[in-house]
N, CA, C and O atoms as a GROMACS GRO file, in nm:
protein
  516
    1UNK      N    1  -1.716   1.243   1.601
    1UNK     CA    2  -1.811   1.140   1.567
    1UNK      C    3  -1.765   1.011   1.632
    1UNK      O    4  -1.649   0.970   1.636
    2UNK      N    5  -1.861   0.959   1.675
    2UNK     CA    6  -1.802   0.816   1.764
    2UNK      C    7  -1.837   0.709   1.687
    2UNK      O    8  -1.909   0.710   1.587
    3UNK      N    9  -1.784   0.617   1.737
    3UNK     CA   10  -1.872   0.500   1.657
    3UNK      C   11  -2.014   0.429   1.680
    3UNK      O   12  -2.056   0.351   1.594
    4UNK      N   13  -2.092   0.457   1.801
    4UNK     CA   14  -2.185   0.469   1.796
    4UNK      C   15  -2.291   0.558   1.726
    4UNK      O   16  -2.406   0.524   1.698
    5UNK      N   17  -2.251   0.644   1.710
    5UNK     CA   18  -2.274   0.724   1.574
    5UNK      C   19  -2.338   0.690   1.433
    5UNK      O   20  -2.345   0.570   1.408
    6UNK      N   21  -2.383   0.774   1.343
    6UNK     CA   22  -2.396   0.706   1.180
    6UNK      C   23  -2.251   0.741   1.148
    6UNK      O   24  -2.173   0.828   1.186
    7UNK      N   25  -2.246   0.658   1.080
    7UNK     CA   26  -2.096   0.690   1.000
    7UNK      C   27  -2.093   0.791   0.867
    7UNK      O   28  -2.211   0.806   0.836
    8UNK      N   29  -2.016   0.858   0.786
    8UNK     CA   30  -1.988   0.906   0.677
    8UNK      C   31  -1.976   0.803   0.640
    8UNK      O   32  -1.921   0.709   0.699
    9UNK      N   33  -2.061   0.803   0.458
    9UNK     CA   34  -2.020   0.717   0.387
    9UNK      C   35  -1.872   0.719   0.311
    9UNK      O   36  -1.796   0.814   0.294
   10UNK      N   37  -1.859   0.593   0.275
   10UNK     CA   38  -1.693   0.543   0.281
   10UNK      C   39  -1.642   0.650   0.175
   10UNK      O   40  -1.530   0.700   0.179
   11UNK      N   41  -1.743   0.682   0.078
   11UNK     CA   42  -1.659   0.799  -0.023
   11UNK      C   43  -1.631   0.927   0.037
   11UNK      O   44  -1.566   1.020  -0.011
   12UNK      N   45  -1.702   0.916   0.176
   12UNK     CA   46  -1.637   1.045   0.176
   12UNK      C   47  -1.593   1.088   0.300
   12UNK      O   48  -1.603   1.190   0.369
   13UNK      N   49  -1.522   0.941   0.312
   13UNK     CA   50  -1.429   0.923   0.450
   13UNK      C   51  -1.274   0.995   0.456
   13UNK      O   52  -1.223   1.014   0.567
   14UNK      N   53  -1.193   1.039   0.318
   14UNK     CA   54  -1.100   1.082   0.321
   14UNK      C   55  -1.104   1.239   0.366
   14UNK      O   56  -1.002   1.293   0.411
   15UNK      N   57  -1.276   1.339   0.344
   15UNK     CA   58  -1.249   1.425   0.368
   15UNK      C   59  -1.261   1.430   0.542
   15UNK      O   60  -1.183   1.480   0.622
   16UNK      N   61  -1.395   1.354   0.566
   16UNK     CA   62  -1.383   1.370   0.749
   16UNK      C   63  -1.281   1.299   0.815
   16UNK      O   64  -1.299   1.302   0.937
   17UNK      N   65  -1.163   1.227   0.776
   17UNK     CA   66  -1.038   1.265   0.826
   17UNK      C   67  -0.941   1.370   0.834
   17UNK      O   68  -0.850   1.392   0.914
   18UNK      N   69  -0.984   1.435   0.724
   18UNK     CA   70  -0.929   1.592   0.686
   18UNK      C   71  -0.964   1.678   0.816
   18UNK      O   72  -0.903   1.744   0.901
   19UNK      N   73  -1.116   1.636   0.781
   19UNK     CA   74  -1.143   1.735   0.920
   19UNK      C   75  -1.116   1.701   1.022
   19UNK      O   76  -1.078   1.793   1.095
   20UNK      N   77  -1.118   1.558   1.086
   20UNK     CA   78  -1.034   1.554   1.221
   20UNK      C   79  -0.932   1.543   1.243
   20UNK      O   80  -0.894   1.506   1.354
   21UNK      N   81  -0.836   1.574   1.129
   21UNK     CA   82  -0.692   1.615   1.175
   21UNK      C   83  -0.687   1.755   1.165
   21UNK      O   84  -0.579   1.802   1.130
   22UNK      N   85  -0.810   1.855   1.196
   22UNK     CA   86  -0.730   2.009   1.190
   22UNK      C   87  -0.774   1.999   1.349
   22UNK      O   88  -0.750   2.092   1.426
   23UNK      N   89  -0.829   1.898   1.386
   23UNK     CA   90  -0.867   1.947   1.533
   23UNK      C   91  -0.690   1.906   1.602
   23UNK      O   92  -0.656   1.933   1.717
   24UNK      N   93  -0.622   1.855   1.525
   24UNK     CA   94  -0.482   1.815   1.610
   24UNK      C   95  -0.478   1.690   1.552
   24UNK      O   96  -0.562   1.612   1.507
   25UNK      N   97  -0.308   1.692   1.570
   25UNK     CA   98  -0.282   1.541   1.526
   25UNK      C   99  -0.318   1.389   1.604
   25UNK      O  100  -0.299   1.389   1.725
   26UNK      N  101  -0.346   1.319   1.569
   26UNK     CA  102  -0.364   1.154   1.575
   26UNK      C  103  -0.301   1.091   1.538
   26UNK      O  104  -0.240   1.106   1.432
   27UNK      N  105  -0.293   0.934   1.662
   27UNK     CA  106  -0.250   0.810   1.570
   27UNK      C  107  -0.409   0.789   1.507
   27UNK      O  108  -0.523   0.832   1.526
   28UNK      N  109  -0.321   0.675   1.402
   28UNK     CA  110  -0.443   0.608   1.285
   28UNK      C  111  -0.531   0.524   1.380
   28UNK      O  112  -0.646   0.508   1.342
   29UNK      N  113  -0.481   0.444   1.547
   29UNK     CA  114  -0.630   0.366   1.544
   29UNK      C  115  -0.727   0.480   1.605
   29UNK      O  116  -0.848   0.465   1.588
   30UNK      N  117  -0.663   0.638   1.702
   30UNK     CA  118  -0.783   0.723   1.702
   30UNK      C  119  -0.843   0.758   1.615
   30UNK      O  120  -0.960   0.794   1.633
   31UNK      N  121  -0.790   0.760   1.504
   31UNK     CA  122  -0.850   0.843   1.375
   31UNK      C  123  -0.985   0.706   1.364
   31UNK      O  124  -1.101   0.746   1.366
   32UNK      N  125  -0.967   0.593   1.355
   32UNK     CA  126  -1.069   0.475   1.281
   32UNK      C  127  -1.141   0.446   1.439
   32UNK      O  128  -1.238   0.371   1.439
   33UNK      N  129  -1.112   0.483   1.522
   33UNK     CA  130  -1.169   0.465   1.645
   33UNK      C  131  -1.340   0.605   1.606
   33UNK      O  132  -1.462   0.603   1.587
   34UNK      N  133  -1.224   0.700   1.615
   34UNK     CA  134  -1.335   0.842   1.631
   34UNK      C  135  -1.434   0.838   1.515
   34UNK      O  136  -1.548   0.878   1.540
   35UNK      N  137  -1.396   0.782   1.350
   35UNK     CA  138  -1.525   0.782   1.262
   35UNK      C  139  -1.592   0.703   1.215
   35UNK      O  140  -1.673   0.721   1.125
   36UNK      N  141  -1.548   0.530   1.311
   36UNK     CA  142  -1.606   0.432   1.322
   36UNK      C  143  -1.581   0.312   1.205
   36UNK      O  144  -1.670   0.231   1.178
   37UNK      N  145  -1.455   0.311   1.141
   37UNK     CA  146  -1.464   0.221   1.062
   37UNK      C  147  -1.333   0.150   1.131
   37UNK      O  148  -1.308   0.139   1.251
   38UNK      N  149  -1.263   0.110   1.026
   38UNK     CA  150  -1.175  -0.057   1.117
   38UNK      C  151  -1.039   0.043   1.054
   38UNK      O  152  -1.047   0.111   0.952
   39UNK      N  153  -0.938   0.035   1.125
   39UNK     CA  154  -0.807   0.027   1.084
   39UNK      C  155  -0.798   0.005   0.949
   39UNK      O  156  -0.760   0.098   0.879
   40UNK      N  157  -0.827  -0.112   0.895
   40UNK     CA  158  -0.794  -0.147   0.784
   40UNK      C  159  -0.854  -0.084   0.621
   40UNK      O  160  -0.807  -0.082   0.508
   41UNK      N  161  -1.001  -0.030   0.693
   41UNK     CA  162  -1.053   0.098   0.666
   41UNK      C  163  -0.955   0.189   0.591
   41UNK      O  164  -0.894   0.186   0.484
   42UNK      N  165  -0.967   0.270   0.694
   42UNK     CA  166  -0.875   0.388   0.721
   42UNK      C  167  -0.729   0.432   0.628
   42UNK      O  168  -0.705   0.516   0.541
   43UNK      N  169  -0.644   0.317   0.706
   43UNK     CA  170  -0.519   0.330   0.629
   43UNK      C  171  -0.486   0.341   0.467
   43UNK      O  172  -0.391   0.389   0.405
   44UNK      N  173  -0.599   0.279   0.430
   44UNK     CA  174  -0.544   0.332   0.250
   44UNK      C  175  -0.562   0.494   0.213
   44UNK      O  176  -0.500   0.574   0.142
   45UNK      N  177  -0.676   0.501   0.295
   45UNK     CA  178  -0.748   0.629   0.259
   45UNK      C  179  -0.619   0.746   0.320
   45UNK      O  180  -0.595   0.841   0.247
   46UNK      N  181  -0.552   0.735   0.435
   46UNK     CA  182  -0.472   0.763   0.509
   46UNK      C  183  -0.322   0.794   0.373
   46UNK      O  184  -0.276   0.902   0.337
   47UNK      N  185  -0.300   0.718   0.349
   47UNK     CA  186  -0.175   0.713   0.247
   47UNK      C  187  -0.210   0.782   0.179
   47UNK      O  188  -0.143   0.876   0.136
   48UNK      N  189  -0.362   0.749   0.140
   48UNK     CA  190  -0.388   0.835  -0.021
   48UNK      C  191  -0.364   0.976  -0.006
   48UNK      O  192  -0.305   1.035  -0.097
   49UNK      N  193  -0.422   1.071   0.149
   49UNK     CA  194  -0.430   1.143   0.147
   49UNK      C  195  -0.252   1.244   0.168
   49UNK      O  196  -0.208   1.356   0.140
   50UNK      N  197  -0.203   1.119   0.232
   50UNK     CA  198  -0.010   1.157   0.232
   50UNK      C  199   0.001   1.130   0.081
   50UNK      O  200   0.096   1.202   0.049
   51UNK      N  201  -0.033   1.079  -0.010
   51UNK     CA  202   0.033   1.082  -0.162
   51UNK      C  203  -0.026   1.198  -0.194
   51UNK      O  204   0.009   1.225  -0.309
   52UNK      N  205  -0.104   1.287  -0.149
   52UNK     CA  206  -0.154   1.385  -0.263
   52UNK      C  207  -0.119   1.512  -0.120
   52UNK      O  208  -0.186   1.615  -0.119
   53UNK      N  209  -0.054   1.498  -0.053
   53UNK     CA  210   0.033   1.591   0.031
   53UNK      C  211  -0.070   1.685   0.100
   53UNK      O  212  -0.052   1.805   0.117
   54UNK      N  213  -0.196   1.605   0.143
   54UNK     CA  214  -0.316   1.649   0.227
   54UNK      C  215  -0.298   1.662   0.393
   54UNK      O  216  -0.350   1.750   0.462
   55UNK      N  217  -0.206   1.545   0.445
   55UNK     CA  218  -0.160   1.504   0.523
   55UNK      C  219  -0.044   1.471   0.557
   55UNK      O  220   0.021   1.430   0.461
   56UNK      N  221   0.002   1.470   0.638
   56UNK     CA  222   0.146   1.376   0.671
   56UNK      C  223   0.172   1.349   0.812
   56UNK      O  224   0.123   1.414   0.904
   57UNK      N  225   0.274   1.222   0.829
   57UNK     CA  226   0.293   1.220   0.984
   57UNK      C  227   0.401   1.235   1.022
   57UNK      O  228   0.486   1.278   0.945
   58UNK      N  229   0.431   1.202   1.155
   58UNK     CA  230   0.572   1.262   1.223
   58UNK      C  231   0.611   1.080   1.317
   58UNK      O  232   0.520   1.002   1.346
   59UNK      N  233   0.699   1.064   1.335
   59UNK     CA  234   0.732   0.963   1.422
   59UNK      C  235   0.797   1.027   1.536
   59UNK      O  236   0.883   1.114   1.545
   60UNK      N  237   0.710   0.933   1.652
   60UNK     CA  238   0.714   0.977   1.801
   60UNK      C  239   0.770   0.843   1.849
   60UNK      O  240   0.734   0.731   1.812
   61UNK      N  241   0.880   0.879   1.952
   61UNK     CA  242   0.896   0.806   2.044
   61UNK      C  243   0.791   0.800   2.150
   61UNK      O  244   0.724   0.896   2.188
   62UNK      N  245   0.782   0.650   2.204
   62UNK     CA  246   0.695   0.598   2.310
   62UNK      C  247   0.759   0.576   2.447
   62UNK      O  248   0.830   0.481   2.478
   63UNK      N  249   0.722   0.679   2.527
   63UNK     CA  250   0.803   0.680   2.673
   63UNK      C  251   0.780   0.573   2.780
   63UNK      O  252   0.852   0.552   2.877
   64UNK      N  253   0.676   0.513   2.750
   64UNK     CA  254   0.648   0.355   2.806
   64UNK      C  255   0.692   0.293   2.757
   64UNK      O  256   0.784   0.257   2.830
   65UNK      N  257   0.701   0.227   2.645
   65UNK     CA  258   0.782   0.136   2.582
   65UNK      C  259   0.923   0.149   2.506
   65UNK      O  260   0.946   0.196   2.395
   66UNK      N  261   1.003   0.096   2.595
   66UNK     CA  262   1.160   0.123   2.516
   66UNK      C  263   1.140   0.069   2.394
   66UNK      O  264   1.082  -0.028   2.346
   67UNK      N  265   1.240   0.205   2.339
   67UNK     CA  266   1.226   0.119   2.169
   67UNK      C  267   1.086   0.153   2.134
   67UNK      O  268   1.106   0.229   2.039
   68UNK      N  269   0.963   0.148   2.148
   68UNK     CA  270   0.893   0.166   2.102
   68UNK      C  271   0.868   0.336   2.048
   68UNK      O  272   0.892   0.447   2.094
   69UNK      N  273   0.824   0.296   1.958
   69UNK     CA  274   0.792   0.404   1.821
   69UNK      C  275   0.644   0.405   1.759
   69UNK      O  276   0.577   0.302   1.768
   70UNK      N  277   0.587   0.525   1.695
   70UNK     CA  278   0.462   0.511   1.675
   70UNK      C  279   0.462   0.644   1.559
   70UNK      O  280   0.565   0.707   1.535
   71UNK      N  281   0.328   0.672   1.493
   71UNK     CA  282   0.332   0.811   1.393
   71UNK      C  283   0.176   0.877   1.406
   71UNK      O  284   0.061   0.834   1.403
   72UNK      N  285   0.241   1.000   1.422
   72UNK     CA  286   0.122   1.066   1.451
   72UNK      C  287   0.084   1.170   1.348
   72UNK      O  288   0.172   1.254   1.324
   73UNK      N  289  -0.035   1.182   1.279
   73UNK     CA  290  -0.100   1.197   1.190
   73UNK      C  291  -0.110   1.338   1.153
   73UNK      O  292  -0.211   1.366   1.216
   74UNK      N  293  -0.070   1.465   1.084
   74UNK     CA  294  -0.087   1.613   1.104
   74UNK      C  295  -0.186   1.644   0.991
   74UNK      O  296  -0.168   1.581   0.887
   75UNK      N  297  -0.274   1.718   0.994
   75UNK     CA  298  -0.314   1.794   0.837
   75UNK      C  299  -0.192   1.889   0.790
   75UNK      O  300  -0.105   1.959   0.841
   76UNK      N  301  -0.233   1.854   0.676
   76UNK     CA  302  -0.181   1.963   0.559
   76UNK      C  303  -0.044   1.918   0.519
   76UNK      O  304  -0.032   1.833   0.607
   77UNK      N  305   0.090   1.910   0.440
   77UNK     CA  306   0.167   1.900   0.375
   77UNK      C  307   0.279   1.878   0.512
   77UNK      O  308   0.259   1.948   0.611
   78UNK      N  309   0.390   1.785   0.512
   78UNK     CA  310   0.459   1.777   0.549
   78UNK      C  311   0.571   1.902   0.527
   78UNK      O  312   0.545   1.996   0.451
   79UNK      N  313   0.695   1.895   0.599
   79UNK     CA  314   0.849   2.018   0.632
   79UNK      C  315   0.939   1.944   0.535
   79UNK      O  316   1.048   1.995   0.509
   80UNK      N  317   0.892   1.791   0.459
   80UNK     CA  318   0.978   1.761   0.350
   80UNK      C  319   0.871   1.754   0.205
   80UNK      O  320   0.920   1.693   0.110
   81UNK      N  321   0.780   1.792   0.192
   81UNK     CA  322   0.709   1.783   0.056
   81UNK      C  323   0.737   1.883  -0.061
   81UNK      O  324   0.796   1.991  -0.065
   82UNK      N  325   0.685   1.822  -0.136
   82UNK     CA  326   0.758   1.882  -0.249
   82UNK      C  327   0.668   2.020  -0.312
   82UNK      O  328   0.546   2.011  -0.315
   83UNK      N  329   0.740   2.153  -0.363
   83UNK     CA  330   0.674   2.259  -0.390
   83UNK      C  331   0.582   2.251  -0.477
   83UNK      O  332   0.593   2.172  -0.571
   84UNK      N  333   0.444   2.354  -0.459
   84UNK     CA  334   0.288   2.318  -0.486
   84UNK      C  335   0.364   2.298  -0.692
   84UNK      O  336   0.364   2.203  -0.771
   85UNK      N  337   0.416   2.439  -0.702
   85UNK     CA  338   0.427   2.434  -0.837
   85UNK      C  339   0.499   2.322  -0.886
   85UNK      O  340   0.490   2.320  -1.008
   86UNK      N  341   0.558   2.240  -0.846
   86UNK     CA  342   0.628   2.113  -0.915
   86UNK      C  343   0.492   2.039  -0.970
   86UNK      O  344   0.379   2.042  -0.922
   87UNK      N  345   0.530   1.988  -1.056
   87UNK     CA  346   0.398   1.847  -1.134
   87UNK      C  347   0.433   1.766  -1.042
   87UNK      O  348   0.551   1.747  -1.010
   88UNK      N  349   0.325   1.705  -0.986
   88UNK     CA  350   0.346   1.563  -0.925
   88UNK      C  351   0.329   1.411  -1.013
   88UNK      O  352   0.233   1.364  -1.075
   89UNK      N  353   0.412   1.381  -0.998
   89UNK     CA  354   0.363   1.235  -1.068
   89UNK      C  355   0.215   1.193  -1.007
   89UNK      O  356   0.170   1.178  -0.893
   90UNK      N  357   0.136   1.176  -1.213
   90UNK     CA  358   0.036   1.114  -1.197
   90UNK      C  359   0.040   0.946  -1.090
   90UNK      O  360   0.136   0.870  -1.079
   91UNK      N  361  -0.082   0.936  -1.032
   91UNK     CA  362  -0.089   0.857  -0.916
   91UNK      C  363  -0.159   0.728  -1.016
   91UNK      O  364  -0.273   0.752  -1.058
   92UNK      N  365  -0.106   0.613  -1.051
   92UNK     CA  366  -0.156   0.515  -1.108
   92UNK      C  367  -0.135   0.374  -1.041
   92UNK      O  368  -0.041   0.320  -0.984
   93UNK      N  369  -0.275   0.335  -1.076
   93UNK     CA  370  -0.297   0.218  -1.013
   93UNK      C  371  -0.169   0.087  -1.029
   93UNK      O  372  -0.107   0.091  -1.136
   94UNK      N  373  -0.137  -0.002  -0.949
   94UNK     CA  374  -0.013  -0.092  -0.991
   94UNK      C  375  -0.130  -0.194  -1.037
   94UNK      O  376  -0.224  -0.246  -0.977
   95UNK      N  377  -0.082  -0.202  -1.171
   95UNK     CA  378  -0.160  -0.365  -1.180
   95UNK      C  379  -0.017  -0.460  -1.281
   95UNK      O  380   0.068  -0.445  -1.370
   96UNK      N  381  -0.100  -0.606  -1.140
   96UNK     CA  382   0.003  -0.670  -1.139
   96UNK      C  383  -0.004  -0.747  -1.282
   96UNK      O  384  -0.099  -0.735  -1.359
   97UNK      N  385   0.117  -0.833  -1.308
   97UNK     CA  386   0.132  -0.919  -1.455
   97UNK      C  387   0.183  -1.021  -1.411
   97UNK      O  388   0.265  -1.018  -1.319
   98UNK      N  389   0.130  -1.168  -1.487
   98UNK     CA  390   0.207  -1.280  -1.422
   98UNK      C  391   0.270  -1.286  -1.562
   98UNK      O  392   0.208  -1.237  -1.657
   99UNK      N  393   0.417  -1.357  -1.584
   99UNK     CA  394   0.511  -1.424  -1.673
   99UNK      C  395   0.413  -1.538  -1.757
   99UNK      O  396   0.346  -1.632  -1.712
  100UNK      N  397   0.431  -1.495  -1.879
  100UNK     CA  398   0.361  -1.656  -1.938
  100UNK      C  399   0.509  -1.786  -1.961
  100UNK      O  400   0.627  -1.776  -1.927
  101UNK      N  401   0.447  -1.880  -2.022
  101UNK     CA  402   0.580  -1.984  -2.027
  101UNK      C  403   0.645  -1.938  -2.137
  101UNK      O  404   0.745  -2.003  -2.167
  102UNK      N  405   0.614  -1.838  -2.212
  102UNK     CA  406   0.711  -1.827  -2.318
  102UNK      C  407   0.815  -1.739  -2.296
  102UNK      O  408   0.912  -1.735  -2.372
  103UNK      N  409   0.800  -1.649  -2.175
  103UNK     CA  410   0.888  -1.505  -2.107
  103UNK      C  411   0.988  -1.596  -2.036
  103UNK      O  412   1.088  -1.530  -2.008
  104UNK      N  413   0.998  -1.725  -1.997
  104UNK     CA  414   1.083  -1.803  -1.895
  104UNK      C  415   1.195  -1.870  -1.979
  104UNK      O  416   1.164  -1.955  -2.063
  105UNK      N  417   1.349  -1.827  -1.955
  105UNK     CA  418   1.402  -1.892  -2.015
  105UNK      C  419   1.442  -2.052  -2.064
  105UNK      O  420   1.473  -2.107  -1.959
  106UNK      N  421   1.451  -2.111  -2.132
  106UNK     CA  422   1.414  -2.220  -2.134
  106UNK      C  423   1.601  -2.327  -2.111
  106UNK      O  424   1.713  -2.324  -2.162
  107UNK      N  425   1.523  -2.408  -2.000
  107UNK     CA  426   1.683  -2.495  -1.950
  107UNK      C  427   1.722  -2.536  -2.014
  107UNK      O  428   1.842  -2.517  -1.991
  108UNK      N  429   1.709  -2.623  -2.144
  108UNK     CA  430   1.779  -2.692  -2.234
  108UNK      C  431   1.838  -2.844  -2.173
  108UNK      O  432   1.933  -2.906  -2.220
  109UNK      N  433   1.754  -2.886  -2.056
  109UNK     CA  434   1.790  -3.050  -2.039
  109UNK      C  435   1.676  -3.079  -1.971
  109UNK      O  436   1.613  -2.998  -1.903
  110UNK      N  437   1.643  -3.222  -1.993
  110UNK     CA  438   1.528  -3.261  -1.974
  110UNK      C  439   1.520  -3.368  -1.799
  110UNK      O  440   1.592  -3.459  -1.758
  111UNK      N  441   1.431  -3.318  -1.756
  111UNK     CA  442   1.434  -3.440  -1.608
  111UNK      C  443   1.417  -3.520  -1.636
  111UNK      O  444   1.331  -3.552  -1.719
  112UNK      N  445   1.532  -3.629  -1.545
  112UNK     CA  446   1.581  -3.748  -1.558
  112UNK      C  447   1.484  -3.810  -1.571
  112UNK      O  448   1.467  -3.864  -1.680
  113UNK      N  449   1.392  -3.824  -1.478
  113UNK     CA  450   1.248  -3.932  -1.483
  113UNK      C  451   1.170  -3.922  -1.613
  113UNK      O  452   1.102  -4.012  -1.664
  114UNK      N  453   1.189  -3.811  -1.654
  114UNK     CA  454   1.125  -3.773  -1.769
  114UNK      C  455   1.172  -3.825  -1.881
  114UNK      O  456   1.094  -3.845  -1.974
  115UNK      N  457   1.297  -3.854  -1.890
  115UNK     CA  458   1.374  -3.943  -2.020
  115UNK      C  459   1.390  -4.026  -1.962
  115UNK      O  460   1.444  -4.103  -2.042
  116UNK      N  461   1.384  -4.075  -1.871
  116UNK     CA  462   1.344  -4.254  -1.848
  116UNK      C  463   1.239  -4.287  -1.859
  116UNK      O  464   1.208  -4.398  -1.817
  117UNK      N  465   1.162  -4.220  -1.908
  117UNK     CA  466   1.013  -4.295  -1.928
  117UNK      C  467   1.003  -4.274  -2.055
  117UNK      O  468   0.943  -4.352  -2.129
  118UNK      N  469   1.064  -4.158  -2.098
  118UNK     CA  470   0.978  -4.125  -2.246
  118UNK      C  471   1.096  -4.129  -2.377
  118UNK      O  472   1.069  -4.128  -2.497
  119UNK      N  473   1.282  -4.136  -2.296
  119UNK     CA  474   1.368  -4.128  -2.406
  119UNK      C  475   1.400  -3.999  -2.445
  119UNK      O  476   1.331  -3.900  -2.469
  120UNK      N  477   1.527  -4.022  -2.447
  120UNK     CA  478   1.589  -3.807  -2.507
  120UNK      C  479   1.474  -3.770  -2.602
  120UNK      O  480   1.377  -3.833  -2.645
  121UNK      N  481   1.537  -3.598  -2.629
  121UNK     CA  482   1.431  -3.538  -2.672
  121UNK      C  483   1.484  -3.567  -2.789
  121UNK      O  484   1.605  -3.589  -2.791
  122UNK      N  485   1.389  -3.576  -2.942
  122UNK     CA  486   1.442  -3.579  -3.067
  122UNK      C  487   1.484  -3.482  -3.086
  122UNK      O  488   1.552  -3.523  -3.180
  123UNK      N  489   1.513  -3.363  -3.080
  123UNK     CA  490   1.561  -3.248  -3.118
  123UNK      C  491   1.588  -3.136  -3.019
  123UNK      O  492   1.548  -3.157  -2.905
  124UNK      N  493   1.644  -3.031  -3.041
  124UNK     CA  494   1.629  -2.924  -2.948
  124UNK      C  495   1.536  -2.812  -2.963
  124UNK      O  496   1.518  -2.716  -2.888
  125UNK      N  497   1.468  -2.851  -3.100
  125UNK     CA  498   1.345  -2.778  -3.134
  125UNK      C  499   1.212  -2.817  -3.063
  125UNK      O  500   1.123  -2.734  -3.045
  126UNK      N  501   1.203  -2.956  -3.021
  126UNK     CA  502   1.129  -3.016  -2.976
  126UNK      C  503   1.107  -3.000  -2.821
  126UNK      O  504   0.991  -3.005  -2.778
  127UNK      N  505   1.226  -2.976  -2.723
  127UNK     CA  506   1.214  -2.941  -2.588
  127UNK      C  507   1.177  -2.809  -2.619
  127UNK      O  508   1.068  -2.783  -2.570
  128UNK      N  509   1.245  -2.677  -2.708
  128UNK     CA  510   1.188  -2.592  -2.670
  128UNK      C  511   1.018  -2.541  -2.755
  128UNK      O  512   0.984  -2.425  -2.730
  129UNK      N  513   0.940  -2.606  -2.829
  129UNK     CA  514   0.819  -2.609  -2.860
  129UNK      C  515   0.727  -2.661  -2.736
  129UNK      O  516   0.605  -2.670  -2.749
   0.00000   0.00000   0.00000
């Protein structure tokens, strides 16, 4: 499928990568090149399908570029994944948490400018309230 093409819709972009990695392995920008969405596309869907051991890649050296390195994309389970019968850890979303002011330990001295304008603290109950 090119990108002039209609595209698969995005839900069900992880499987027609499936299918164009049994035609042989790929890098990721052929893979988002051949079913028309962006790199940035691609790559989550890409991981997702290496977390659930659909896929995996290999790292290739680049014979034009010294030093250069690149990964090329295989179907089906990687030569290090883990056996079907093992449980895999459930796959859960990270959601993030910010610290409120009460989780932060509290300094116990007050900035200077701050008691020059306003005078020590009356208490030590009082800085930390």
């Amino acid at each position: 499928m090119n990108s002039g093409d209609s595209r698969v819709p995005i839900d069900e972009l992880p499987a027609a990568i499936e299918e164009l990695l049994k035609s042989g392995p790929h890098v990721l920008d052929a893979v988002a090149r051949e079913l028309g969405y962006s790199v940035a596309a691609v790559r989550p869907r890409m991981s997702q399908l290496h977390l659930e051991n659909r896929v995996h890649r290999k790292r290739v050296k680049i014979q034009a570029w010294p030093g250069g390195m690149c990964y090329t994309w295989h179907h089906g389970p990687g030569p290090d994944a883990p056996e079907p019968s093992l449980p895999r850890p459930a796959l859960q979303a990270i959601v993030p948490s910010q610290k409120s002011v009460r989780n932060y330990p509290a300094i116990n001295r007050r900035d200077p400018l701050v008691t020059a304008l306003f005078g020590p603290p009356a208490s030590a109950e009082a800085a930390n309230a």
